[in-house]
C-alpha positions, -999 to +999 in steps of 0.1 A: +178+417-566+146+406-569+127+395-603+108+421-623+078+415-650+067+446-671+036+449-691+037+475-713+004+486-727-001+500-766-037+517-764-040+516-805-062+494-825-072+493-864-108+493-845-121+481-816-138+449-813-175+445-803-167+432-771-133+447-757-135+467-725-099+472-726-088+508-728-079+513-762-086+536-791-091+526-829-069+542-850-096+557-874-100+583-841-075+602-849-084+608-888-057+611-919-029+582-920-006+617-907-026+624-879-022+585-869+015+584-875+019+618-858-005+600-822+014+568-822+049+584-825+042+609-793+028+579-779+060+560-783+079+588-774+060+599-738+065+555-738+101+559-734+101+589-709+077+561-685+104+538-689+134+560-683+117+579-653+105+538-639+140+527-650+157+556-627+137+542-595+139+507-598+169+495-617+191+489-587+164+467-572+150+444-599+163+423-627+134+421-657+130+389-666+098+392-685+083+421-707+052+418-721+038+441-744+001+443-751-031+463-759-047+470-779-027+463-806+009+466-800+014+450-835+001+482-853+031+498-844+062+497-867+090+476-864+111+502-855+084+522-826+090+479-811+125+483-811+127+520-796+105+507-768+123+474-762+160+496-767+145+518-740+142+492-715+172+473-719+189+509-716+172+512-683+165+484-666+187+451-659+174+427-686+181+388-677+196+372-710+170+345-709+139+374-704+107+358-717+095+392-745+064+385-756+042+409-781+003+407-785-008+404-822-032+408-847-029+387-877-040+421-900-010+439-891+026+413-894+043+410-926+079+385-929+095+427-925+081+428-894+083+400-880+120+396-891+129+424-868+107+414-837+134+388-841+163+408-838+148+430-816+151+399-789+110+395-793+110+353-787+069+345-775+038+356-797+003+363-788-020+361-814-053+371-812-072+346-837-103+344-810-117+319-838-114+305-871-149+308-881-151+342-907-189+347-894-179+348-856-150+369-867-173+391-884-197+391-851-170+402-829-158+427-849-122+417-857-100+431-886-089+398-900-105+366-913-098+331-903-072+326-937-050+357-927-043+340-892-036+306-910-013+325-930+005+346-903+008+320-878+025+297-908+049+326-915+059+332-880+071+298-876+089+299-907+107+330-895+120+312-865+098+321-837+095+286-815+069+301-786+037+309-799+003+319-781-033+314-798-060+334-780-096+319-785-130+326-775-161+307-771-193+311-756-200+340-782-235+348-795-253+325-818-216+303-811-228+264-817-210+234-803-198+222-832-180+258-846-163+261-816-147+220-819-141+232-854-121+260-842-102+241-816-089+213-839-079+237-866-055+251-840-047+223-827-035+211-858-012+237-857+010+225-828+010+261-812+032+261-781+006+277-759-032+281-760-055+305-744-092+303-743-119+327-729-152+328-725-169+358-735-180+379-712-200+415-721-181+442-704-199+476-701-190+510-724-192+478-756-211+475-787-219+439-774-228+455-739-255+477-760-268+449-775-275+433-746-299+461-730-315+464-762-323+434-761-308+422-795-282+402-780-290+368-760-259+352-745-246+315-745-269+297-720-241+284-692-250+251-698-232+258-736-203+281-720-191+251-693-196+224-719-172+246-743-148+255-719-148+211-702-149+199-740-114+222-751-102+214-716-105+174-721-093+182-756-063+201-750-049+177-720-055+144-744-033+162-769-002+165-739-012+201-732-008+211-698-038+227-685-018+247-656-041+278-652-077+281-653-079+296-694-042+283-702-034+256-712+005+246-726+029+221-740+054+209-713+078+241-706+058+267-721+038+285-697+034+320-699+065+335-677+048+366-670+011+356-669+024+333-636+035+365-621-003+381-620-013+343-603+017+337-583+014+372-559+051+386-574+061+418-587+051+434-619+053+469-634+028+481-658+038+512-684+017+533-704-021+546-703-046+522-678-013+496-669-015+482-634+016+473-614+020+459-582+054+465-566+064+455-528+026+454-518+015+486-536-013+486-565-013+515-586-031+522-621-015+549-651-037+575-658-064+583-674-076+552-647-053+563-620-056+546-588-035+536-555-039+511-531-016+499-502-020+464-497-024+456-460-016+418-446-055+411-454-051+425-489-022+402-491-031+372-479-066+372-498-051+380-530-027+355-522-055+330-522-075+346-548-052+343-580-030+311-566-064+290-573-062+304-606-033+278-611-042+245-617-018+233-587-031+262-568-012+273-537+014+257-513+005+259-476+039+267-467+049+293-493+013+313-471+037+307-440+069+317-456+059+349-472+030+362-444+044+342-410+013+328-403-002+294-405-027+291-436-054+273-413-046+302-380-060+331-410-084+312-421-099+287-401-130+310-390-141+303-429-140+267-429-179+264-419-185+281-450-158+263-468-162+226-462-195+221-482-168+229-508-148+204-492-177+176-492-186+177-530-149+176-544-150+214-555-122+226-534-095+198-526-062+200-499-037+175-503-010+176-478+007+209-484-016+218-516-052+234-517-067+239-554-098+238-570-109+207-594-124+205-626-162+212-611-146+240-589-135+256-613-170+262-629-176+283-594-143+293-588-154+329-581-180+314-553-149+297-536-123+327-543-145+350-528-144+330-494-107+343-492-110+378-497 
């Protein structure tokens, strides 16, 4: 039986932030606190049928050994909605022991109750959305929590027991200095958190931030800024013994993101709920109301292959190519190196023996070089 991931998407928010693109709907949609309730319970419910009907088809193929479930903001739900959805899938699916469960947070919606029974509910890896610590950027993006909520929940988590902690961040925001974004980083970092993720922002279309930025009223971060934010947290994070292992991850020794490495690493995941993408024995498909389907064929492969293995900070092995597509790395793409070896020459793209990867200055065009593959 092969390994399994599953992302399992909750499309509720208390609103949605100025610059998600994410499909997700805030909860004041859907009007009286009943009418919520009444939405996220047929949610949960239709939820279950997914994983029941997915269950039936794959169970005898695939042990899960990660579940991830995200949004949105799959910590609106109740504690008890979490453990129907989580009961569902152990019922239906062959759950390793050691499964890495990880839930995305927001620091406005966890209290000790609920926290105490993602605990017993086998929950053991939080994501928590602080983006920064700064209450004016807070305000700017539009989240539902200041910078002293997140303090506080992220403090009570660990006192409840939970030893695998994410911290989202953001930089590169409008009207973002230098100095608010170090601020930000050393507040966290002073926090020990197991794992740290940090984004640039970038203004996705159907957004508050995207209607901004035809009006004219919002002026992004010059890239000069963005790249000296992202190399400054980067430096930062590795001098503190984090392990920078993915191009916006960076952990402490033995705590990468299980199911993150799946998306990077070309292996099967199954995506449940409204928009979720999966990608199961060389088929991408999307859930509804985004539905699409896509065969992979051995271009597909190989490029994506490529694509999201340089995502990795140890990007791809020249041999795993061989061993999963039975063909020589340099025999598929050896028509590309004229294009390539500039690349090559100034230290952007770097093979060593069995490994190819970007460096440090690749990363900054990392899409230039990806795109080389595809």
């Amino acid at each position: 039986m092969k390994d399994l991931g599953i992302y399992i998407h909750i499309p509720f928010c208390l609103r949605r932030c100025n610059y998600c693109g994410f499909y997700s709907q805030g909860l004041n949609a859907f009007g009286d606190e009943d009418g919520t309730r009444h939405a996220e319970n047929q949610y949960v419910q239709w939820l279950i049928g997914q994983i029941r009907e997915r269950g039936a088809e794959l169970r005898r193929k695939y042990t899960v050994d990660t579940v991830f479930v995200g949004g949105g903001t799959p910590s609106i739900l109740s504690a008890e909605a979490m453990e129907a959805i989580l009961g569902a899938v152990r019922e239906n699916f062959a759950v390793s022991s050691d499964a890495e469960i990880t839930v995305e947070c927001n620091p406005a919606t966890l209290d000790a109750r609920k926290l105490k029974r993602y605990r017993d509910a086998g929950i053991n890896r939080l994501s928590i959305g602080a983006q920064s610590l700064d209450d004016g950027i807070l305000q700017r993006l539009g989240r539902a929590h200041s910078a002293s909520e997140f303090l506080d929940t992220y403090r009570l988590a660990r006192r409840i027991g939970f030893d695998n902690i994410n911290v989202d961040l953001m930089f590169a925001v409008p009207g973002q200095t230098m100095d608010q974004w170090k601020e930000t980083v050393e507040q966290v970092l002073s926090l020990a958190p197991d794992h740290m993720s940090f984004y640039s922002l970038q203004i996705e279309e159907d957004t508050p931030f995207y209607d901004q930025y035809i009006e004219g009223t919002l002026i992004p971060v010059p890239d000069e800024l963005d790249r000296e934010m992202y190399h400054w947290a980067a430096r930062t994070l590795k001098q503190r013994g984090y392990e920078h292992y993915e191009i916006s991850n960076a952990c402490l020794p033995g705590k990468e993101c299980r199911h993150n490495l799946k998306y990077w690493s070309f292996d099967d995941y199954l995506g449940i709920g409204d928009s979720a993408s999966s990608f199961i024995e060389g088929v991408r498909f999307t859930e509804k109301p985004r539905e699409e389907y896509h065969v992979n064929d051995m271009e597909d492969n190989t490029g994506e292959f490529v694509f999201t293995g340089l995502r990795k900070a140890g990007g791809i092995r020249k041999s795993e190519f061989a061993r999963r597509f039975g063909r020589e790395f340099w025999d598929v793409y050896g028509d590309r190196m004229p294009h390539l070896e500039e690349f090559f020459q100034r230290g952007q793209l770097i093979e060593e023996g069995d490994n190819l990867r970007l460096s440090e200055e690749g990363i900054d065009i990392s899409n230039a070089i990806m795109a080389m593959f595809v």
